[in-house]
N, C-alpha and C positions, 0 to 999 in steps of 0.2 A: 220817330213817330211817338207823340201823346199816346199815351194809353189809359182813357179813366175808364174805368167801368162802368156803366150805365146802363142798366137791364140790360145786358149783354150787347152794349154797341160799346166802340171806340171812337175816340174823336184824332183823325187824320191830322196831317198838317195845315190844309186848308179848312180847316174847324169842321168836317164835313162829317157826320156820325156814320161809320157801316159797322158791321156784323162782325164780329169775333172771330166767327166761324170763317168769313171769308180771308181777314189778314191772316190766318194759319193758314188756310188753303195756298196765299200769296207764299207765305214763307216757304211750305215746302216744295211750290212750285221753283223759286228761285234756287234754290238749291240743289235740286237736280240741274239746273240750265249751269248752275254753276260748276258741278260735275262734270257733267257732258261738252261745256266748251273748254277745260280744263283738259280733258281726255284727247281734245283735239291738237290741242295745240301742245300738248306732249307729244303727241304723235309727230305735228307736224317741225317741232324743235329736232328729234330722231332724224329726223328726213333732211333737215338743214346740215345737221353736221358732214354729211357728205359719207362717212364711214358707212362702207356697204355691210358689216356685222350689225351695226346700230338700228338701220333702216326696218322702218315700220315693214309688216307682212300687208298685205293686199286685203287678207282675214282683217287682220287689227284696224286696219283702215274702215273697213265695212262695219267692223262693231262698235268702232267709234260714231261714224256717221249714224249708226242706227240708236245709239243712247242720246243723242241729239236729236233724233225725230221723233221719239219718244218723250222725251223733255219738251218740245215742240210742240207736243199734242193736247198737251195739258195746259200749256200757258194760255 
């Protein structure tokens, strides 16, 4: 992404000016979704290997999906 500063706009890829404020709102937004689907699919890599010691809890399963609805809510 371009970044010129212009009384507090940025100019996008498609030369389109918005607000400063909102590509950091964008940035931390992805980064949690980047978390949250990370978290899952750790979970769910645990669950493939078959090892019943390895296997996710039912807990960890549920606080996964919930840092993903949460990351969800914001996007």
């Amino acid at each position: 992404m371009k970044r010129y500063d212009y009384e507090g706009l940025v100019e996008d890829l498609d030369g389109e000016l918005v607000k400063w404020e909102d590509v950091d709102k964008l940035e931390a937004q992805s980064k949690k979704l980047w978390v949250a689907l990370h978290h899952l699919v750790q979970l769910h890599d645990c669950e493939q290997e078959g090892i019943p010691s390895g296997m996710p809890t039912i807990k960890q399963w549920e606080d996964g999906v919930q840092k993903a609805r949460e990351a969800l809510k914001g996007a």
